[in-house]
C-alpha positions in Angstrom: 0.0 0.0 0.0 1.2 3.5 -1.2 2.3 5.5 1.7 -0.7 8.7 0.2 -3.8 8.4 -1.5 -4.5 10.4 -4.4 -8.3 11.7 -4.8 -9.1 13.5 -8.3 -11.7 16.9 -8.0 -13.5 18.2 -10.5 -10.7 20.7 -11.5 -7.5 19.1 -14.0 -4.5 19.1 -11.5 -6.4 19.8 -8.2 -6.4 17.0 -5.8 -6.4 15.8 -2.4 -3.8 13.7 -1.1 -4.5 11.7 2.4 -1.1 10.2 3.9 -1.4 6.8 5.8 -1.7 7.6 9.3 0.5 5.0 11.9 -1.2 5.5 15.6 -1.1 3.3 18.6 -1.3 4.5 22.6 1.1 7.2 22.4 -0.2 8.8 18.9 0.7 8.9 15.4 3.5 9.3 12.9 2.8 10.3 9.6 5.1 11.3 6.6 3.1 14.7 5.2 5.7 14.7 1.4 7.8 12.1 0.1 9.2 13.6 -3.4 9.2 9.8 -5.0 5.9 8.7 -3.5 4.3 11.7 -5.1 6.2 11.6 -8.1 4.9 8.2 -8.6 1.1 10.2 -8.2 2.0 12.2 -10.8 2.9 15.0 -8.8 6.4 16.4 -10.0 6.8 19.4 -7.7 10.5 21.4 -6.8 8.8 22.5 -3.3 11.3 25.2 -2.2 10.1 27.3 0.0 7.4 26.7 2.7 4.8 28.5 5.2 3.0 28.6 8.0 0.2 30.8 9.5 -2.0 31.2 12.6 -5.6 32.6 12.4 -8.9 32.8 14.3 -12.6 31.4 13.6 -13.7 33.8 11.3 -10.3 34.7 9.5 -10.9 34.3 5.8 -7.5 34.5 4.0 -7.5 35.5 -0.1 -7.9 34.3 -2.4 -4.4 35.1 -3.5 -2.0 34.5 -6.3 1.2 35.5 -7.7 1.1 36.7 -11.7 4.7 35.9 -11.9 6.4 33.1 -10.0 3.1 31.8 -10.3 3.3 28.8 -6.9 1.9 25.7 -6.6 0.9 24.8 -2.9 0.5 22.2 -1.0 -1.2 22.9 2.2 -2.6 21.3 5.1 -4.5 22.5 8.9 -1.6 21.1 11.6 -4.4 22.4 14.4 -7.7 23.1 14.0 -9.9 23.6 11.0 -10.7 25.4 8.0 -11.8 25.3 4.8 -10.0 25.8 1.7 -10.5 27.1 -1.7 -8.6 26.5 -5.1 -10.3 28.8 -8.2 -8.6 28.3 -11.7 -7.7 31.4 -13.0 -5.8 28.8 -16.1 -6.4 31.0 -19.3 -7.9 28.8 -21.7 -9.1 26.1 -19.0 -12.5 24.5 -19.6 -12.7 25.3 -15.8 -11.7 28.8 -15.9 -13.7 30.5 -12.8 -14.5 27.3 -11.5 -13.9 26.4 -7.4 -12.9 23.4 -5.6 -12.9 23.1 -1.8 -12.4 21.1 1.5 -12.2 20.9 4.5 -9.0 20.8 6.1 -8.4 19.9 9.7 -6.1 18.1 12.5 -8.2 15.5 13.0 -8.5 14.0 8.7 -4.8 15.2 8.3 -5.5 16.0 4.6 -4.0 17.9 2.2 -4.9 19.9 -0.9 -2.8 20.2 -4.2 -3.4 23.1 -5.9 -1.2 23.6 -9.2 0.1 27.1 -10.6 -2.4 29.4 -12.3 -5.1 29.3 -9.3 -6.4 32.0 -6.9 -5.8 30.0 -3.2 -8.1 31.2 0.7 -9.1 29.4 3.5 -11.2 30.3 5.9 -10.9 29.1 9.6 -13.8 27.6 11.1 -12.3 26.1 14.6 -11.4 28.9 17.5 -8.5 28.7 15.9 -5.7 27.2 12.9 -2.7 27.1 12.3 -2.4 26.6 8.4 1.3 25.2 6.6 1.6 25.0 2.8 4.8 24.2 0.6 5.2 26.3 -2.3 7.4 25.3 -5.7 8.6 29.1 -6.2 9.7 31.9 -4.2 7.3 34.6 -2.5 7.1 37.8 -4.7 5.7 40.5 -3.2 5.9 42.5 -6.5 3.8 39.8 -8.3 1.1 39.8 -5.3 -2.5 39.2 -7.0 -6.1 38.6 -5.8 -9.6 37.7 -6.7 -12.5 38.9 -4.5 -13.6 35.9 -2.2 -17.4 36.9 -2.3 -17.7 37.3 -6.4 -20.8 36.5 -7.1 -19.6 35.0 -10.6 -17.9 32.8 -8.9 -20.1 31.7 -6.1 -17.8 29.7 -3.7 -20.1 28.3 -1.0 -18.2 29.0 2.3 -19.7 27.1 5.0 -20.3 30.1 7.4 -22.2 27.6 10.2 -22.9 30.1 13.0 -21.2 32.8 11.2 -22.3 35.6 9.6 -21.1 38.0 7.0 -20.2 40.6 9.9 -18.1 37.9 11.6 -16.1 37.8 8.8 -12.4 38.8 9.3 -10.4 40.2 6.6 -7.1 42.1 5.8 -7.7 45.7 4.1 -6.1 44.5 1.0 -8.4 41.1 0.7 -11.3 43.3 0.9 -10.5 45.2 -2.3 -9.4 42.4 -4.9 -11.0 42.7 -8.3 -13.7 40.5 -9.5 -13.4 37.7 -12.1 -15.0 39.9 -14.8 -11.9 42.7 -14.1 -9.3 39.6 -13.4 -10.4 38.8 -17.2 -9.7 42.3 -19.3 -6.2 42.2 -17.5 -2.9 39.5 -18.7 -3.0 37.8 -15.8 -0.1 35.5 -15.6 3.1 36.9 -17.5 5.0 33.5 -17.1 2.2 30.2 -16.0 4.3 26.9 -16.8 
């Protein structure tokens, strides 16, 4: 047995990857990447840099993107929970404004790939998360793009339980991203392999 499992989505080259999980009395061990096991997936990624944040129940993160060193991430919930969103921003794609999402969390340990040329949020539905994500290209701040999180065209279905709009926490500059419709007149990505 394969050391991950590999589930398709809906979305060309978005997936979700569940590692095999070794727990007895005093807990688990688990590998979270293995460069050969997911190469034999079909998931050739250079990871080279990776992340981590912390957030609190309502945080809602992106969606982000990079138009140059565009980054594909893999990322996974180490503590608590949220859920995660992958929209493909791919000119061209027969998915193009299309979303995918899970939920992520301690507890099902799994882990969403989401390939270059997608806008990438999560929001946290637990008290609180701490989110880590490989990444296989550098952070470029000068590159920094976004897609508004609550565009209608788009129509992510966020799982807002208790929570309402108003709960909601966002940065300044994830309140102001354009829309899908704007994202379209521009060249988005200068360089998408």
């Amino acid at each position: 047995m394969g050391k991950f499992k590999k589930t398709d989505t809906s979305i060309e080259g978005v997936c979700i990857i569940e590692p095999t999980v070794f727990g007895d009395n005093r807990g688990y061990f688990m590998e979270t990447y293995s460069k050969e096991d997911f190469k034999e997936l079909g998931l050739n990624y250079e990871f080279v840099q990776d992340n981590q944040s912390k957030s609190k129940k309502g945080v809602l993160r992106g969606l982000h993107f990079q138009k140059e060193n565009t980054q594909a991430k893999l990322v996974r919930v180490i503590k608590g929970e949220v859920f995660d969103v992958a929209v493909d921003l791919r000119p061209g794609s027969k998915t193009y404004g299309k979303w995918e999402g899970v939920i992520l969390s301690e507890e099902n340990k799994k882990m969403f790939m989401i390939p270059r040329g997608f806008a990438h949020g999560f929001l946290v539905l637990s008290e609180e998360a701490e989110f880590t994500y490989k990444c296989d290209d550098i952070y470029n701040h000068e590159a920094e793009g976004g897609l508004a999180w609550n565009d209608p065209d788009v129509a992510i279905n966020w799982p807002m339980g208790n929570m309402q709009i108003s709960d909601l926490l966002t940065s300044e500059k994830d309140s102001k991203w354009p829309s899908l419709k704007e994202l379209s007149k521009t060249d988005l990505f200068k360089n998408l392999k």
